[in-house]
C-alpha positions in Angstrom: 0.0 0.0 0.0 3.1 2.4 0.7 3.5 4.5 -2.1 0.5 3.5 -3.9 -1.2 7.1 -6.1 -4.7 7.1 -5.1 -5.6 6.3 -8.8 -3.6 3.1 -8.9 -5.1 2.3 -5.6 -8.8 3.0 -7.0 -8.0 1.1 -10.1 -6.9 -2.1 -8.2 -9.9 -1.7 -5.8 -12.4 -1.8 -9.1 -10.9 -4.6 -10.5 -12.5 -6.7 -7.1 -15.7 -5.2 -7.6 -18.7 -6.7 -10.5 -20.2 -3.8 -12.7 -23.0 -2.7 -10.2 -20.7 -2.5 -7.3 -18.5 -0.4 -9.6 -21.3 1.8 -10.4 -22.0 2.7 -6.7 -18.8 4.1 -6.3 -18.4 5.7 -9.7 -21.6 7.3 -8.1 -19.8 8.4 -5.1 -16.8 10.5 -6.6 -19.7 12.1 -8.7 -21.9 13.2 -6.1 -19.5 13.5 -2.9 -16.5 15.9 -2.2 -13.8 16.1 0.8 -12.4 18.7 2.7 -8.9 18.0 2.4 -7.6 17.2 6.1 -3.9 15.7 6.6 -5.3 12.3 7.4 -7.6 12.5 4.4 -5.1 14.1 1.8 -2.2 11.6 2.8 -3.8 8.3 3.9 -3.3 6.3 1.1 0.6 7.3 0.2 1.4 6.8 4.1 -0.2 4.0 5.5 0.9 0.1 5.5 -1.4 -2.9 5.5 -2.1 -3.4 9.4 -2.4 0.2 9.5 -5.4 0.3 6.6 -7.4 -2.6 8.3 -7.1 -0.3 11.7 -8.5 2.6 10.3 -11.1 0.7 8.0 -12.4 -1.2 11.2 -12.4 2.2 13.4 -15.0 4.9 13.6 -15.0 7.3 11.0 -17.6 10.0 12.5 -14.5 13.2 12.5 -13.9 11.9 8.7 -17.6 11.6 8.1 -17.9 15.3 9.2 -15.9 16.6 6.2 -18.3 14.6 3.4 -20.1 16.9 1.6 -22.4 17.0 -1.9 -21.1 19.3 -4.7 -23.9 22.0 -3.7 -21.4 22.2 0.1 -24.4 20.3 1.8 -23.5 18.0 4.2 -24.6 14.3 2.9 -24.9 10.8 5.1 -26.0 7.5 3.8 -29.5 8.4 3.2 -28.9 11.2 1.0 -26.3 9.6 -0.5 -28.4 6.7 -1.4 -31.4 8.9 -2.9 -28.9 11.4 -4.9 -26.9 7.8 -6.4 -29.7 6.8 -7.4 -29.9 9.1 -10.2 -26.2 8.9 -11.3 -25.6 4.8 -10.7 -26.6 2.5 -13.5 -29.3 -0.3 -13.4 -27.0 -2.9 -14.1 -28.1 -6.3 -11.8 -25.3 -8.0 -9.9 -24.2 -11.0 -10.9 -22.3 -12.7 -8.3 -19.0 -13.8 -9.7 -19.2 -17.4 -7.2 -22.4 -18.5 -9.6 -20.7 -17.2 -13.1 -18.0 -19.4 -11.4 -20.3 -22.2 -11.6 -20.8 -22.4 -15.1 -24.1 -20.7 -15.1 -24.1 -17.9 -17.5 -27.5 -15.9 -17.7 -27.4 -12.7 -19.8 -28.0 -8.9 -17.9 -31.9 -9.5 -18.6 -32.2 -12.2 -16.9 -30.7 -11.2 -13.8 -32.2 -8.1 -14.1 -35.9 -10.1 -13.9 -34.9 -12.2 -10.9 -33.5 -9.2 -9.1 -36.7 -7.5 -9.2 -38.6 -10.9 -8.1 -36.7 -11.0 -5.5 -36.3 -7.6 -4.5 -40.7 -7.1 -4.5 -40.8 -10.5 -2.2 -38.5 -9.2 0.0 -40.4 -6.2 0.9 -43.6 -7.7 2.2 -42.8 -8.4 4.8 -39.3 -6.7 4.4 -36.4 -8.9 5.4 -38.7 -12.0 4.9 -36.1 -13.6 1.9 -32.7 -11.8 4.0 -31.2 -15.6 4.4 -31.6 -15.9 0.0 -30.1 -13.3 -0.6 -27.1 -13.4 1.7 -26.7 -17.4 0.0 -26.7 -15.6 -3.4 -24.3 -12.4 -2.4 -21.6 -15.3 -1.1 -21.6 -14.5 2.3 -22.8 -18.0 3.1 -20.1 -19.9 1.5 -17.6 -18.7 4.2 -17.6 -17.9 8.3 -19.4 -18.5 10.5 -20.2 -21.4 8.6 -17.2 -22.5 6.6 -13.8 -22.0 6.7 -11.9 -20.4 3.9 -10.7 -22.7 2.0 -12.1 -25.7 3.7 -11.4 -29.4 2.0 -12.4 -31.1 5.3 -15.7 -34.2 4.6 -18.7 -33.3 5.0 -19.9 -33.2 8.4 -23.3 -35.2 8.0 -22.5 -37.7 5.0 -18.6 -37.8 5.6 -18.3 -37.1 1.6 -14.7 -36.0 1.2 -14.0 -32.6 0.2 -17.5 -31.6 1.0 -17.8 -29.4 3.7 -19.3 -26.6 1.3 -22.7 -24.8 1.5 -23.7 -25.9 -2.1 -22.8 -29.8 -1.3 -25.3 -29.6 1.8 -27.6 -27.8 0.1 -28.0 -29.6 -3.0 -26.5 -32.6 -2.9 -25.9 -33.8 0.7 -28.8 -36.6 1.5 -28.8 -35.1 4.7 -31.2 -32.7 4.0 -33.2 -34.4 1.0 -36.3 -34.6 2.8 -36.3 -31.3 3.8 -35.5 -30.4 -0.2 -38.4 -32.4 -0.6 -40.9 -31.0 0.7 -40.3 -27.6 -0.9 -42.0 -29.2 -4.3 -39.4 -27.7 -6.5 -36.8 -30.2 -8.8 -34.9 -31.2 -9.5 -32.6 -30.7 -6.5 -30.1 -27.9 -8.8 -29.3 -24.4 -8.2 -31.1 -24.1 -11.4 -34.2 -24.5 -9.7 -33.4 -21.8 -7.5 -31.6 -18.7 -9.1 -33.3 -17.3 -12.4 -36.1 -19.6 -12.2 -39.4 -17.7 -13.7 -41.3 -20.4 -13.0 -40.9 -20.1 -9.6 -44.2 -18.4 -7.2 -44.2 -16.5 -4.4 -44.8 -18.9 -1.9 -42.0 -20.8 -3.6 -39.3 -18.4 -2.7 -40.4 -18.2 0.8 -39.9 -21.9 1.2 -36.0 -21.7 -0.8 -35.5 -18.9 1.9 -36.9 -21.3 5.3 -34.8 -24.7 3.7 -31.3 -22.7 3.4 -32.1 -20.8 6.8 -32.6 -24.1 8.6 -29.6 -26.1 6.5 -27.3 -23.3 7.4 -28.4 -23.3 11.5 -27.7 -27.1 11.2 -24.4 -26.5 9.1 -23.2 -23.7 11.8 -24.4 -26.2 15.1 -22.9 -29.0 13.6 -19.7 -27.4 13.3 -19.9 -25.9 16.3 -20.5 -29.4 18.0 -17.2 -30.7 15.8 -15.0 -27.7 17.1 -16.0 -28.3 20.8 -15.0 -32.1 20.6 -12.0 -31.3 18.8 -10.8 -28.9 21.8 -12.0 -32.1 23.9 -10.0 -35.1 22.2 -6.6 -32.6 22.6 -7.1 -31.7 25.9 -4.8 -33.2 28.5 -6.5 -36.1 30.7 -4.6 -34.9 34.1 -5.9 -31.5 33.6 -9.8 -32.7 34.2 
């Protein structure tokens, strides 16, 4: 990070990000100004890596205070997020795991399911939170996997299947609870870009990955606690 122009920096930043992500903070620079501070002016030529994930994880309210719109109004997330909505595009995300996957469904298409998804998930709002956290990523990895993880499945002993799309769709674990969902066959297909899929339909994906993932995270839980038993030293009990 030492030395690194804040245009490089940006540039290696949006190389991470998909199209929509990149078009929220394309957003930002147009909408939001700083007043230059010596923390704010010199952060990114003078800081290290430990350095940059202590400031990332600490309060930023005294940096906050010098955000303002181009009109010199001050801004916070709420005006930000009605002003960006004007400047970012309408490009759908496409998580980068499922392209990973082999499944490759034009901008339309996720566009379509987005919108499903998104008009579900406001009545009531939060009701489909556990689907869309499975198709952002965020349930691939802690609390309920770790990274890079080749350890057997916990509940079939499959090797090299401790993974949230093994228990999900092919562990026999959980086929009954699949099961009684209706929907096959037992495929992300059936799930992600689906239009033949009803409303009560996503409600029931949403309560069999919410109660596979409790199971996944107890399970391992369980694992770790008898792990920390079988090392433990007799002559200490």
């Amino acid at each position: 990070m030492r030395g690194l122009s804040f245009n490089n920096f940006l540039n290696q930043v949006k190389k991470e990000l998909t199209t929509a992500e990149n078009s929220w903070l394309d957003a930002w620079f147009k909408i939001i100004k700083n007043k230059p501070t010596p923390l704010a002016r010199n952060f990114l030529i003078e800081v290290d890596r430990n350095e940059m994930y202590d400031y990332i994880c600490k309060s930023r309210e005294k940096e906050l205070e010098n955000l303002w719109d181009m009109k010199d109004k001050e801004i916070n997330s709420e005006t930000f997020h009605h002003i960006s909505r004007k400047t970012a595009t309408t490009k759908p995300i496409i998580p980068n795991w499922i392209s990973n996957e082999g499944l490759d469904y034009d901008e339309q298409t996720w566009k379509k399911f987005w919108t499903t998804l998104y008009s579900f998930q406001s009545s009531p709002l939060g009701i489909l939170q556990q689907f869309h956290l499975f198709l952002l990523g965020f349930l691939h990895q802690e609390p309920y996997y770790s990274y890079g993880s080749h350890n057997p499945c916990n509940f079939c002993a499959q090797e090299n299947a401790d993974n949230c799309l093994h228990h999900l769709f092919s562990c026999d674990a959980f086929l009954t609870m699949w099961d009684t969902m209706g929907i096959q066959p037992r495929a992300l297909t059936s799930i992600i870009c689906n239009d033949k899929l009803k409303r009560q339909d996503y409600f029931r994906i949403n309560k069999y990955i919410t109660q596979v993932m409790s199971k996944v995270r107890r399970r391992r839980q369980i694992s770790g606690l008898e792990s920390i038993n079988q090392n433990e030293d007799p002559e200490d009990h």
